[in-house]
GUVOMAR-370280 format. One record per residue (C-alpha): residue number from 1; residue in three letters; x, y, z. Coordinates in Angstrom, 1 decimal, decimal comma. Layout:
residues N
<num = NUM | residu = ALA | u = X | v = Y | w = Z>;
...
END
This chain:
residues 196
<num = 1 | residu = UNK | u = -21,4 | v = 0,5 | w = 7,5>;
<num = 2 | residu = UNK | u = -17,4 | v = 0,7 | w = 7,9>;
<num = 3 | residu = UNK | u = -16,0 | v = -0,7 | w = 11,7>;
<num = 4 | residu = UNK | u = -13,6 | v = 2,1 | w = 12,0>;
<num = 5 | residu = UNK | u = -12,1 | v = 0,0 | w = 15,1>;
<num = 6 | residu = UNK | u = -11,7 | v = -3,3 | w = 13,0>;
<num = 7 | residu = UNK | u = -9,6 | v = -1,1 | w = 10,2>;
<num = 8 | residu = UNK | u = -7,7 | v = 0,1 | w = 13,2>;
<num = 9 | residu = UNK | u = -6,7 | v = -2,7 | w = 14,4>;
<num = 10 | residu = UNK | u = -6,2 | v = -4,4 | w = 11,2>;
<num = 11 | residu = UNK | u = -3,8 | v = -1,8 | w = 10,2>;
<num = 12 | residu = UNK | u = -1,4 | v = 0,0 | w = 12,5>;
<num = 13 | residu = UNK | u = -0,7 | v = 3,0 | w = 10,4>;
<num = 14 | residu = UNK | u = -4,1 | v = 4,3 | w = 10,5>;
<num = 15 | residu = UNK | u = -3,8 | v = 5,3 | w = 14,5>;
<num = 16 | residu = UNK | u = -1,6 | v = 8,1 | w = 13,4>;
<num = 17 | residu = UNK | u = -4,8 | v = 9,4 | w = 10,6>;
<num = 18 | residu = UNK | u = -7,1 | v = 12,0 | w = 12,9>;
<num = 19 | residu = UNK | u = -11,2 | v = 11,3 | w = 12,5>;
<num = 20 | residu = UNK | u = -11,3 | v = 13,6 | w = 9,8>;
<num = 21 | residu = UNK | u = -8,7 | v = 12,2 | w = 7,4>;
<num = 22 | residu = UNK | u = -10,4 | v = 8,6 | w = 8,1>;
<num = 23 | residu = UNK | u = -13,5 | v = 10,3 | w = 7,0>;
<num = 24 | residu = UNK | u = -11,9 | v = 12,4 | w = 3,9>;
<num = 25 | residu = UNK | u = -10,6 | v = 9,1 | w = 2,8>;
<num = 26 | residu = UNK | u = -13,8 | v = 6,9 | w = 3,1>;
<num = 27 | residu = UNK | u = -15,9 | v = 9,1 | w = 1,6>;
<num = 28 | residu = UNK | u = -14,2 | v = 8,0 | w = -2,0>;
<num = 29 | residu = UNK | u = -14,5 | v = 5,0 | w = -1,4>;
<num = 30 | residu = UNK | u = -17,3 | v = 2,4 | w = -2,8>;
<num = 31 | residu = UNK | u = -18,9 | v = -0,9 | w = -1,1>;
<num = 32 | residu = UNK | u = -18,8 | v = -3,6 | w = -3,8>;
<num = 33 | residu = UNK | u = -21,1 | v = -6,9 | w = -3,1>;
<num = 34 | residu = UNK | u = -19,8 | v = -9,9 | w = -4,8>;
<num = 35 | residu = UNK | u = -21,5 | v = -13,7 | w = -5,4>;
<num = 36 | residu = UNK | u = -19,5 | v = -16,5 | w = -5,3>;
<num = 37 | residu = UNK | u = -17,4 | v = -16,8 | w = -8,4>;
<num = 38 | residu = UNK | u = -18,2 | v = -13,2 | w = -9,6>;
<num = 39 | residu = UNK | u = -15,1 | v = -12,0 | w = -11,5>;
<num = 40 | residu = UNK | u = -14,0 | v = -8,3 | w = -10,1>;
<num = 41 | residu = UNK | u = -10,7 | v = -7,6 | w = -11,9>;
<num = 42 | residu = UNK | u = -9,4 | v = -9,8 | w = -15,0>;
<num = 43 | residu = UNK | u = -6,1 | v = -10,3 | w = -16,0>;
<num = 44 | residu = UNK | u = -5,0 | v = -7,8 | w = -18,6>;
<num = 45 | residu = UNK | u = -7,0 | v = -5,1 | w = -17,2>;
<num = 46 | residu = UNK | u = -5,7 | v = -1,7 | w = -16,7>;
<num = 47 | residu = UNK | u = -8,2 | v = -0,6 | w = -14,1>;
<num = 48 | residu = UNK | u = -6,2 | v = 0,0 | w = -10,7>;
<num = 49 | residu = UNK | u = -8,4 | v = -0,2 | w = -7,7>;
<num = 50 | residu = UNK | u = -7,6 | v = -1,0 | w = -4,1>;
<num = 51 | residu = UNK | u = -9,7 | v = -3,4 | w = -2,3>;
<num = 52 | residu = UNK | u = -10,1 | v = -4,0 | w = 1,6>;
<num = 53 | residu = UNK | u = -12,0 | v = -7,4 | w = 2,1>;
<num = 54 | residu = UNK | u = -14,9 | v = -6,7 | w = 4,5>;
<num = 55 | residu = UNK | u = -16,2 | v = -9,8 | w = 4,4>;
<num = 56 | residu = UNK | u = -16,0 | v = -12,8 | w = 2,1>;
<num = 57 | residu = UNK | u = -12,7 | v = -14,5 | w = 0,3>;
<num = 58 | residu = UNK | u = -10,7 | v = -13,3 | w = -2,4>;
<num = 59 | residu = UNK | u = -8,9 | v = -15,5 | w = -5,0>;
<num = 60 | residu = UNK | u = -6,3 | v = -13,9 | w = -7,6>;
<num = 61 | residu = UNK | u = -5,0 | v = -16,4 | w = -10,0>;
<num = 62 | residu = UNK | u = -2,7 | v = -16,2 | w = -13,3>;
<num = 63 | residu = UNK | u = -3,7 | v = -18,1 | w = -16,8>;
<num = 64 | residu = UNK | u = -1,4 | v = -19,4 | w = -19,1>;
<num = 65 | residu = UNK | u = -2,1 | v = -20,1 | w = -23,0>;
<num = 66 | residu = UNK | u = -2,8 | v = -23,5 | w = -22,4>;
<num = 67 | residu = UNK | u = -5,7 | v = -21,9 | w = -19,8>;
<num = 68 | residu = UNK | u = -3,8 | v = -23,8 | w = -16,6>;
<num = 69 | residu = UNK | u = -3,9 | v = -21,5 | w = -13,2>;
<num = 70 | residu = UNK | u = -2,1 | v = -20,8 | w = -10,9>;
<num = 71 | residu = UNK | u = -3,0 | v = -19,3 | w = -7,6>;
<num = 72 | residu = UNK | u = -1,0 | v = -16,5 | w = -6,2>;
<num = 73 | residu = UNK | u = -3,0 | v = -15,1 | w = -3,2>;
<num = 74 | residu = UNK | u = -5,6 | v = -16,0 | w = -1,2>;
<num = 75 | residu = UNK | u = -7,0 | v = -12,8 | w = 1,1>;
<num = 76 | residu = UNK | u = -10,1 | v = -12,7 | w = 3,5>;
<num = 77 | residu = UNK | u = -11,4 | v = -10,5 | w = 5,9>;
<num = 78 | residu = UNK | u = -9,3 | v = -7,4 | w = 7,4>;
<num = 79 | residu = UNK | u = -7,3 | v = -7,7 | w = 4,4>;
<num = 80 | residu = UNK | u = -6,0 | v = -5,3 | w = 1,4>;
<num = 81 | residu = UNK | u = -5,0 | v = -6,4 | w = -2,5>;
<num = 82 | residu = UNK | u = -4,4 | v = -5,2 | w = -5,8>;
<num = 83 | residu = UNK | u = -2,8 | v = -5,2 | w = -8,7>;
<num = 84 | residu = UNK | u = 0,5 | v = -4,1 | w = -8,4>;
<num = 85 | residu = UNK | u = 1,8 | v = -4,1 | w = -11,7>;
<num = 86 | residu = UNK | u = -1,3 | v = -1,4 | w = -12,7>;
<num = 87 | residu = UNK | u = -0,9 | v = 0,6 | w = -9,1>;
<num = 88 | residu = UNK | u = 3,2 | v = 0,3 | w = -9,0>;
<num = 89 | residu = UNK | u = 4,2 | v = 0,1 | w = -12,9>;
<num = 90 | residu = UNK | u = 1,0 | v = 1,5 | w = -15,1>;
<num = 91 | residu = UNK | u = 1,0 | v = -2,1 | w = -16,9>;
<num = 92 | residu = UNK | u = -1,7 | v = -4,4 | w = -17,3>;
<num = 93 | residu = UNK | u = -2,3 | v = -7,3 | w = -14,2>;
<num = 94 | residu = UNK | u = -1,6 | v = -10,2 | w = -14,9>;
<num = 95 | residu = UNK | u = -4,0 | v = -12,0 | w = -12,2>;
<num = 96 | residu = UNK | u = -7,4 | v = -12,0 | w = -12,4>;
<num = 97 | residu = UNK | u = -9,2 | v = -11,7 | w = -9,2>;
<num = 98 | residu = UNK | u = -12,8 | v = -13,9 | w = -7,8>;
<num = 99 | residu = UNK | u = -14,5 | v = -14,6 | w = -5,1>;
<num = 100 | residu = UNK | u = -14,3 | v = -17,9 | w = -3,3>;
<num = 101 | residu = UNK | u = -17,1 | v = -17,1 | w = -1,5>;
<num = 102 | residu = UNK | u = -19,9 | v = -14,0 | w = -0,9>;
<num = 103 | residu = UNK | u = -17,8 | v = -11,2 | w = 0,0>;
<num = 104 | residu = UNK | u = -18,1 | v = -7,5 | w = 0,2>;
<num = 105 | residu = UNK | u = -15,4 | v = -5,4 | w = -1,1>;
<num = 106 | residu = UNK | u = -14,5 | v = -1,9 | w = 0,3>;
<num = 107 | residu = UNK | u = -12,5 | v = -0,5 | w = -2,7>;
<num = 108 | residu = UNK | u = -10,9 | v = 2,8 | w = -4,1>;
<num = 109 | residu = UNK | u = -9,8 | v = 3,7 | w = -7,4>;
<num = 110 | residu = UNK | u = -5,8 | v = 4,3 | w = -7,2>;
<num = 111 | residu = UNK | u = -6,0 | v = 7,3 | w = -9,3>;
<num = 112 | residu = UNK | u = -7,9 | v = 9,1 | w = -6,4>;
<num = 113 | residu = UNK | u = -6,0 | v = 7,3 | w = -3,8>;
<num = 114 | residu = UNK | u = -2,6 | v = 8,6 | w = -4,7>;
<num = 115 | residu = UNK | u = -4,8 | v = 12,6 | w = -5,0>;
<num = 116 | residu = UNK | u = -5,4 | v = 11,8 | w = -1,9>;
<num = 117 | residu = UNK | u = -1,8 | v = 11,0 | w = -0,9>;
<num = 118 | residu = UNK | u = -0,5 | v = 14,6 | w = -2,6>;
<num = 119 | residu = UNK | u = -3,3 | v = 16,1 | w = -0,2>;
<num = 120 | residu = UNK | u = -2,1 | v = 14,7 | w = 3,0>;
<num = 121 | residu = UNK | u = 0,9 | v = 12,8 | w = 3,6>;
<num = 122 | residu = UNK | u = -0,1 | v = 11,2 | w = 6,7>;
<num = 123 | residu = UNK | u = -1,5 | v = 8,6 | w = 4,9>;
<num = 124 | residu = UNK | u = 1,7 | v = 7,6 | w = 3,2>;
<num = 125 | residu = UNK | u = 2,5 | v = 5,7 | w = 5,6>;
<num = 126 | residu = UNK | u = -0,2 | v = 3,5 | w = 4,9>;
<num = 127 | residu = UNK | u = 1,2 | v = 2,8 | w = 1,3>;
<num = 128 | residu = UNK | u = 4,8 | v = 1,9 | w = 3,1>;
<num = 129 | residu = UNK | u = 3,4 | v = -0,2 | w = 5,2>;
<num = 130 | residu = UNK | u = 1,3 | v = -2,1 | w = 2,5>;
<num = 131 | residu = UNK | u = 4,9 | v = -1,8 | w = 0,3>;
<num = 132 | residu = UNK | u = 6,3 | v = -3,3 | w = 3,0>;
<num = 133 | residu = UNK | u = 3,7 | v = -5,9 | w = 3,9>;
<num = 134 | residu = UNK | u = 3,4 | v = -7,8 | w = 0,5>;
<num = 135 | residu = UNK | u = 6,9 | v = -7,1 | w = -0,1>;
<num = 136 | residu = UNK | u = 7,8 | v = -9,6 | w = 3,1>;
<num = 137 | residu = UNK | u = 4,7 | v = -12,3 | w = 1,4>;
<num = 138 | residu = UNK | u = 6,6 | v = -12,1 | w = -1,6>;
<num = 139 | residu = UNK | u = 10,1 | v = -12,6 | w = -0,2>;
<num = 140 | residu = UNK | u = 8,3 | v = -15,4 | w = 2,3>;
<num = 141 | residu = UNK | u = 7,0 | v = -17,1 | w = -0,6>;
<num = 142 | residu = UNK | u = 10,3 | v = -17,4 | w = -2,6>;
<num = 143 | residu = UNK | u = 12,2 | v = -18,3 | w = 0,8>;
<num = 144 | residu = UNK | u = 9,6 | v = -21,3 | w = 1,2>;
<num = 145 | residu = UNK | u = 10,1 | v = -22,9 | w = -2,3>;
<num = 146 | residu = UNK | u = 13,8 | v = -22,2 | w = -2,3>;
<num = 147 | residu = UNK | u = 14,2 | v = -23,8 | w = 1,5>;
<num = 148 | residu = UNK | u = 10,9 | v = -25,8 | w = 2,6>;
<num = 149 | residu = UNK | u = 9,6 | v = -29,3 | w = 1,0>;
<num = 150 | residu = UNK | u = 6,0 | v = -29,8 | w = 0,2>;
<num = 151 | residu = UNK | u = 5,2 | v = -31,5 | w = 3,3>;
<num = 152 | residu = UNK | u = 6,7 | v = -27,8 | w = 5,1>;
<num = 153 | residu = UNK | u = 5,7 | v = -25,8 | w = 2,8>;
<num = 154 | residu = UNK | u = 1,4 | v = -27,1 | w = 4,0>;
<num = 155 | residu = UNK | u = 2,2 | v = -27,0 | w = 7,4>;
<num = 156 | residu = UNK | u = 3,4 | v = -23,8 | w = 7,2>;
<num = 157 | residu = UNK | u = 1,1 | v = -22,7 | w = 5,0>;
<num = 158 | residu = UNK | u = -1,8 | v = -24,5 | w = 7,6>;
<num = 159 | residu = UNK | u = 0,2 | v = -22,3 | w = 10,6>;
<num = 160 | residu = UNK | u = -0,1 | v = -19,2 | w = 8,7>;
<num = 161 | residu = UNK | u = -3,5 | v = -19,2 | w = 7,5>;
<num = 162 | residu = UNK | u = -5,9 | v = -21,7 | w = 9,6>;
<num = 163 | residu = UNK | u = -9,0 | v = -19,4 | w = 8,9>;
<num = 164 | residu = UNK | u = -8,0 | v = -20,6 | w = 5,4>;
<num = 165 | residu = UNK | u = -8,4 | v = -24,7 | w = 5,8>;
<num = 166 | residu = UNK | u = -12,2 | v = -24,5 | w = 5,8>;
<num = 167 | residu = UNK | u = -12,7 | v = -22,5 | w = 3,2>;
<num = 168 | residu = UNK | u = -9,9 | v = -22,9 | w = 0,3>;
<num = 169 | residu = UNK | u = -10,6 | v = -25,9 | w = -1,7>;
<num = 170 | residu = UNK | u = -7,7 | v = -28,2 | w = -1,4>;
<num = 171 | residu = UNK | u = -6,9 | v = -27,9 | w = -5,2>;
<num = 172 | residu = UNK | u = -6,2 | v = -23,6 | w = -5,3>;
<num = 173 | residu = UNK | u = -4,1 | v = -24,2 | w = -1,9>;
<num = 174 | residu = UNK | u = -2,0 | v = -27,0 | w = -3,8>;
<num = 175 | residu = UNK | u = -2,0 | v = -25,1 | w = -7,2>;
<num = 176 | residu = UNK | u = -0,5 | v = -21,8 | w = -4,7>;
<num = 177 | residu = UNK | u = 1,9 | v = -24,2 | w = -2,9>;
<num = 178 | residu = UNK | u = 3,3 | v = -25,5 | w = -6,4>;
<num = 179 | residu = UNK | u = 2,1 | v = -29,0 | w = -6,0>;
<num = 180 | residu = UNK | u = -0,6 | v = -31,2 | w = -7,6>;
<num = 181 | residu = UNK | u = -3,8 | v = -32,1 | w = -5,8>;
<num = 182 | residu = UNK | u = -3,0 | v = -35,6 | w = -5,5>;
<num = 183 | residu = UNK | u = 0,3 | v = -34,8 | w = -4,4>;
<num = 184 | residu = UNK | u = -1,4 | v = -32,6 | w = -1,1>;
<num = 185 | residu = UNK | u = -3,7 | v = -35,4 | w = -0,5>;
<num = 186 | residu = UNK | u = -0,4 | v = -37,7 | w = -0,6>;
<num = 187 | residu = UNK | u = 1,0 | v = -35,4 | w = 2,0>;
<num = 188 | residu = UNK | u = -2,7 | v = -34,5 | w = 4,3>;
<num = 189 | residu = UNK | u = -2,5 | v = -38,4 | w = 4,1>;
<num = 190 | residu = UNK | u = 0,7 | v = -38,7 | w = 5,7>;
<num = 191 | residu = UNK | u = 0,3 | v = -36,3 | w = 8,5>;
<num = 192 | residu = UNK | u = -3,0 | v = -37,6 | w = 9,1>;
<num = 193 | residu = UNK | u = -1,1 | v = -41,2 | w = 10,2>;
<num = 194 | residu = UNK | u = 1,3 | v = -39,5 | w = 11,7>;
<num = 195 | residu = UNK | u = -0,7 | v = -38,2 | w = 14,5>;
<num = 196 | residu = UNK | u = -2,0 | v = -41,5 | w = 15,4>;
END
């Protein structure tokens, strides 16, 4: 069952939708239940869904030839990804996206979401605000590695996201940071000592 309240709160935009076009939109939508480690988009696919995370932890992560990753995002509960180069430019993603952890999935296809947008325009303002919201990650991200060191960049990244700390292991927060494992541990290390 879908918490209409937690989706309001969680996203602003949806105030404006009456009852009916919350329903209209929900009813095309699909509950996906994931294990941990289950594999629900992979990179080069074409398939464009949206996802809401319900409940659980979403990893989506990039492989190189040489099979390295890199971690891009990290999303949990209350909140929405995709593949933007499928939904935004009809290419292929390049991430492939897992869960960290159980997690239930609330997703719709993007073919019927953007029917649904010609039908009512009300809930284009949900796709701005979306635009808007990994838009400002995006630019956040780039200002961090551009302006903050390592050290900054964690204790930020600790700020932003404490739900995270718990649950994350340390290596796919390095690896999204742009530092080694040993390197974070270096730096956890550090700020450890400096506290006492």
């Amino acid at each position: 069952m879908v918490d209409l309240e937690k989706i309001k709160q969680a996203f602003p935009f949806i105030q404006e939708l009456s009852h009916t076009d919350i329903i209209e939109f929900l009813r095309h939508t699909q509950l996906m239940e994931l294990e941990t480690g289950d594999i629900f988009l992979e990179q080069g696919s074409r398939k464009g869904c949206i996802y809401f995370v319900k409940s659980g932890l979403v990893r989506s992560y990039y492989t190189d030839d040489n099979g390295e990753e890199t971690t891009n995002r990290l999303r949990c509960e209350n909140e929405v990804l995709s593949s933007y180069e499928i939904d935004l430019f009809d290419k292929p993603s390049r991430f492939t996206f897992h869960a960290l952890e159980p997690t239930e999935l609330i997703m719709i296809d993007s073919a019927i979401m953007r029917q649904l947008l010609d039908k009512n325009p009300k809930l284009e303002a949900g796709r701005t605000y979306f635009m808007k919201k990994t838009l400002s990650e995006c630019l956040s991200a780039i200002d961090d590695f551009i302006l903050l060191s390592p050290e900054k960049r964690y204790l930020k990244f600790a700020t932003d996201y404490p739900q995270l700390m718990n649950r994350v292991p340390m290596k796919y927060i390095a690896n999204m940071l742009g530092i080694t494992p040993v390197s974070l541990s270096r730096i956890r290390k550090r700020i450890a000592t400096k506290k006492h």
